[in-house]
C-alpha positions, 0 to 999 in steps of 0.5 A: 121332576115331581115334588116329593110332596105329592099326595099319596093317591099319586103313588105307587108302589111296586116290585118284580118278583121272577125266577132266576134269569128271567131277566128283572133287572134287565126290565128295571134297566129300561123303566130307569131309561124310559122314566127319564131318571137315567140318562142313555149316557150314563146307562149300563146293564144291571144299573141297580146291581151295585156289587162287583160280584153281582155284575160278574155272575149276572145275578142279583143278590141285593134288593135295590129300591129306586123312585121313578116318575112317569105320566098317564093322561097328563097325570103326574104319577111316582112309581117306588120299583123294589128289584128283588133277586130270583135265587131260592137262597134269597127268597128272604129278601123277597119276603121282605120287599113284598111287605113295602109294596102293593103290587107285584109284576110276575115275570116269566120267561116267554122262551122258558115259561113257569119255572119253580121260584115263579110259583114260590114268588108268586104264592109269596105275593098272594100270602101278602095281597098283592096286586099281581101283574103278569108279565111276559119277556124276552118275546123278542127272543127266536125260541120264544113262544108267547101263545103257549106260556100265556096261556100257562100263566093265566091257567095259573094266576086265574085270569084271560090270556090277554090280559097277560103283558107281552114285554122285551126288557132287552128291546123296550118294547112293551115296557110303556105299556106295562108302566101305564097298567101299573098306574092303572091297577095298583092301588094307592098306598094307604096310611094315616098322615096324621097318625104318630110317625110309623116306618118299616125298615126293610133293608139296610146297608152299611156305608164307610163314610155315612154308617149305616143306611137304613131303607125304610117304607113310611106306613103312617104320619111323617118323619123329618130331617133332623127329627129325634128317631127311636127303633121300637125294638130296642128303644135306642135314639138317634137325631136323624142326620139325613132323610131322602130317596133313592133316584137312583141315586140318593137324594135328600129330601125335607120329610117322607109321608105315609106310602113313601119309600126312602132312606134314613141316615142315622149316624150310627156305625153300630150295625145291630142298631138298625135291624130289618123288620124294625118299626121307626118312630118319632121320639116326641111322638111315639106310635102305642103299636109296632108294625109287623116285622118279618119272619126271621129267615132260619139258616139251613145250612151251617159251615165254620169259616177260618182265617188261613193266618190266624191274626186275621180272627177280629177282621173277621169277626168285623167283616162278619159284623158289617155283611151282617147288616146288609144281610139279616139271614146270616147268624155266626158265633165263635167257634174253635178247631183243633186244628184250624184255630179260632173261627166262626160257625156260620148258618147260610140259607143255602149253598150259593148264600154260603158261596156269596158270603165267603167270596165276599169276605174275600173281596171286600175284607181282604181275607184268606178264609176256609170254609169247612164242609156244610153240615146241617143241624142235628137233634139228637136224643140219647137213651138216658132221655138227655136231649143234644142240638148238632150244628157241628159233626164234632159235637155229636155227643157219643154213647148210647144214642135213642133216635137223630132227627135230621131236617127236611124240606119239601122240594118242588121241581119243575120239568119237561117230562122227558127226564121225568124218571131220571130225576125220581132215580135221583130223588131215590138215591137221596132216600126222597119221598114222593109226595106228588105229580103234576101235569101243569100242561102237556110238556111240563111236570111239576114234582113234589118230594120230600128230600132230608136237607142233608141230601141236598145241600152238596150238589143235588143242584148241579146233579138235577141241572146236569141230569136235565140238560138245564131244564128243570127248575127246583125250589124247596122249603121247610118241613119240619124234622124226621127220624133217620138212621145216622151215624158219625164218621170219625176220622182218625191220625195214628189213632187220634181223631181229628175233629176238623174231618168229622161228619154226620152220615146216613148208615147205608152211605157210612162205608162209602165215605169212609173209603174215599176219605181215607184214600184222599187224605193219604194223597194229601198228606206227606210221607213222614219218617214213620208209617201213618195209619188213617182210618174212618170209625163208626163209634169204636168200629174201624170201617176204612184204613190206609196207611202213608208208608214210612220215607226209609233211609237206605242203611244198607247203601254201605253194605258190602258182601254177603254178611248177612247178619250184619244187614240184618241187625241194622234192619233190625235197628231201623225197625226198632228206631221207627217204632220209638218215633212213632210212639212220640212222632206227630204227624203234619197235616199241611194247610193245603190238606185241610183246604182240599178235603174239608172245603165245599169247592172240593167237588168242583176241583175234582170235576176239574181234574 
């Protein structure tokens, strides 16, 4: 095992950036395996994804540091690998491991080839400076073509194809030799080791029994256990109880040095204390200059999550608090309901962030949780010139509206060129705007277009993944807000809105949803004893009505003969009474109803049926 004091020339540092299933931490598998730091009996797939969930779906959702040793010509080197997740949702964590490292190996799919999120990773790299390392895997596969996409991916990157690595993760072949060029190519970390202590968190988690564990890049001097700490952001102390690196396990050690990757233990239970992108210090000797943090991630899309059992409000606030820490992109404040009660408005990245961050509150807190449909944030500019931001349908402000401003994102998709025209039929029907086509080789097509966020959040995915059999690719970013022609869709109980079924919709798609909302809700919601009109409004125009029929005793059972008179005035009674009772009847909505037409999993149970 190397001395941890080794000089930095002797390191380096390095992370695996790939689209989704191209197999990352299957390769991280095997350079644990060959470097000798997990043994075959310990050894299991994805050793570094450490969440149930993660397992469970195959796919990483956490960006896990691990230290290895390996020798080059009876050199003893130490590689610091960073796994990091494909998902777009999670580029954030990308972003944020690209800046603790030095070089970066391109992973690409030798039976797929250059998806969408490969591009974006790699652009990611470049923007940073990094050595880049292209890797081709899973040639062990019978539908793998090697020649083809190496030459793809030298076209790309701008270098020979033979100088593109040919790996399987699965098998270990290859890997070696990618282990040997790592060493080759990637620079050695630079730092002044004699420099006031200067550390980069870029990751955090929060452990039950330790606090929180703060991971954290070391960029000039050194940090020792037992040594005063200060976060320059917020200029808190702390004593630091424990300093180390992750073997993969964690390992204490006496210090870090400039270049290294570790960990800290502070002590600290307070997870807003230790935030990502913060620069660490000495407190006796105190770096003049913080580093350069990361880009907050801006949340996309916007859900309020509720307890079904209302008590269940401060758990949640405290579950919020600590996924909080592992995950810098959620943002949430509180929020109520009419109908639903005390919750949070939550912002997410994207859908699967959104699907990940519930069904983890679930599982790890134990919670019975709602989640309303995604919505996305509004600008909206009223004639009196009085501007409103709308994250939430039921705070879209009524009156004489001048313009909305929706967001919308640039998308890029990456397909054969078979299914080139159904997906600019599906483009168009989210009222996208193309903004280019390429041709990255004779099969592939690269499409650009300019789609309003809104559009995509639902199921634009699965539609895109369904329309192409699976084989195109998509990635998306930012760019800026545009003018549209909304409205918000009200719905209405016996002629009182429900706040909770509100929604911000494009004028052409208003009549649309207003019809199949009404007609799901009058399945949903019992018969009461009175009759119930639902209807859909725009402003004070009804645009959709059904109406749940009145449950009717049948006063005539004891009605003998033909004295019509006397059926009649009963009828009449009847008529009358309901009338009353709809004039201070309320009607109940069952928990079951709010759950299937506000939550986002209501198109999956729709799919089942």
């Amino acid at each position: 095992m190397i001395s941890v004091d080794s000089p930095a020339p002797r390191m380096r540092n390095f992370c695996i950036i790939a689209h989704i299933d191209h197999g990352k931490s299957t390769l991280a598998d095997r350079m644990l395996q060959l470097t000798g730091i997990v043994n075959d009996r310990q050894m299991r797939e994805q050793y570094l994804d450490r969440m149930d969930l993660e397992r469970e779906r195959g796919i990483t959702i956490k960006s896990q540091a691990v230290r290895m040793p390996w020798k080059v010509a009876e050199e003893d080197y130490v590689l610091n690998m960073i796994d990091t997740p494909g998902h777009v949702d999670f580029s954030y964590e990308v972003s944020r491991s690209l800046a603790a490292c030095e070089g970066a190996v391109l992973l690409v799919d030798a039976a797929q080839g250059i998806e969408a999120q490969t591009l974006a990773n790699l652009y990611l790299a470049m923007e940073n400076d990094l050595e880049i390392i292209p890797v081709l895997n899973k040639i062990d596969l019978p539908a793998a073509q090697p020649e083809k996409y190496a030459e793809e991916l030298a076209g790309l990157i701008g270098c020979n194809p033979e100088d593109i690595l040919h790996v399987s993760g699965k098998t270990g072949q290859g890997v070696p030799e990618l282990l040997d060029r790592l060493v080759r190519d990637i620079p050695a970390p630079t730092g002044d080791l004699h420099a006031a202590p200067r550390a980069m968190i870029f990751d955090s988690v929060y452990d039950a029994y330790r606090g929180v564990i703060t991971y954290v890049r070391m960029i000039d001097g050194t940090l020792s256990a037992r040594e005063k700490i200060k976060m320059m952001s917020t200029g808190a102390v702390h004593e630091l109880l424990e300093i180390g690196v992750s073997s993969p396990e964690p390992s204490p050690t006496k210090s870090l040095s400039a270049g290294e990757v570790g960990y800290l233990i502070t002590g600290v239970k307070d997870v807003r204390q230790s935030k990502v992108g913060d620069t660490v210090t000495s407190k006796e000797n105190t770096a003049n200059q913080s580093l350069k943090g990361y880009v907050e991630p801006k949340p996309m899309v916007f859900s309020g999550i509720y307890p079904i059992d209302g008590g269940d409000y401060p758990a949640l606030r405290e579950a919020l608090d600590k996924l909080r820490l592992s995950d810098a992109a959620l943002v949430y404040e509180p929020e109520t309901s009419v109908a639903l009660g005390f919750g949070f408005r939550c912002g997410f990245l994207g859908l699967l962030h959104l699907e990940i961050i519930t069904e983890r509150l679930e599982r790890e807190f134990d919670l019975g949780l709602i989640a309303t449909s995604p919505s996305v944030v509004y600008e909206v500019t009223m004639e009196d010139g009085s501007q409103h931001v709308v994250t939430n349908p039921s705070e879209f402000p009524t009156g004489k509206i001048k313009e909305v401003l929706e967001p919308v994102v640039n998308a890029t998709i990456l397909t054969p060129r078979d299914y080139v025209g159904t997906i600019m039929e599906l483009c168009q029907t989210r009222r996208g705007t193309m903004i280019d086509m390429q041709y990255l080789s004779e099969e592939r097509v690269q499409l650009r277009y300019k789609l309003p966020l809104a559009e995509i959040v639902f199921d634009f995915f699965d539609q895109l993944k369904s329309k192409t059999q699976g084989y195109a690719s998509l990635d998306y970013e930012e760019s800026g807000l545009q003018a549209s022609d909304l409205v918000k869709v009200d719905l209405l109980l016996q002629g009182d809105q429900v706040d909770a079924f509100s929604a911000i919709i494009h004028k052409d798609k208003a009549y649309a949803h207003g019809v199949s909302i009404t007609a799901k809700l009058r399945e949903l919601i019992p018969r009461q004893q009175f009759e119930v009109p639902i209807q859909a409004a725009v402003g004070s125009r009804i645009i959709a009505r059904e109406s749940i029929r009145a449950m009717r005793k049948d006063v005539l059972a004891k009605c003998y003969g033909g004295d019509i008179t006397r059926k009649r005035k009963l009828l009449e009674k009847q008529k009358e009474g309901k009338r009353r009772m709809k004039m201070v009847g309320k009607v109940e909505v069952p928990q079951e109803a709010f759950i299937a037409a506000l939550s986002s999993d209501n198109s999956k149970a729709e799919k089942k049926k």
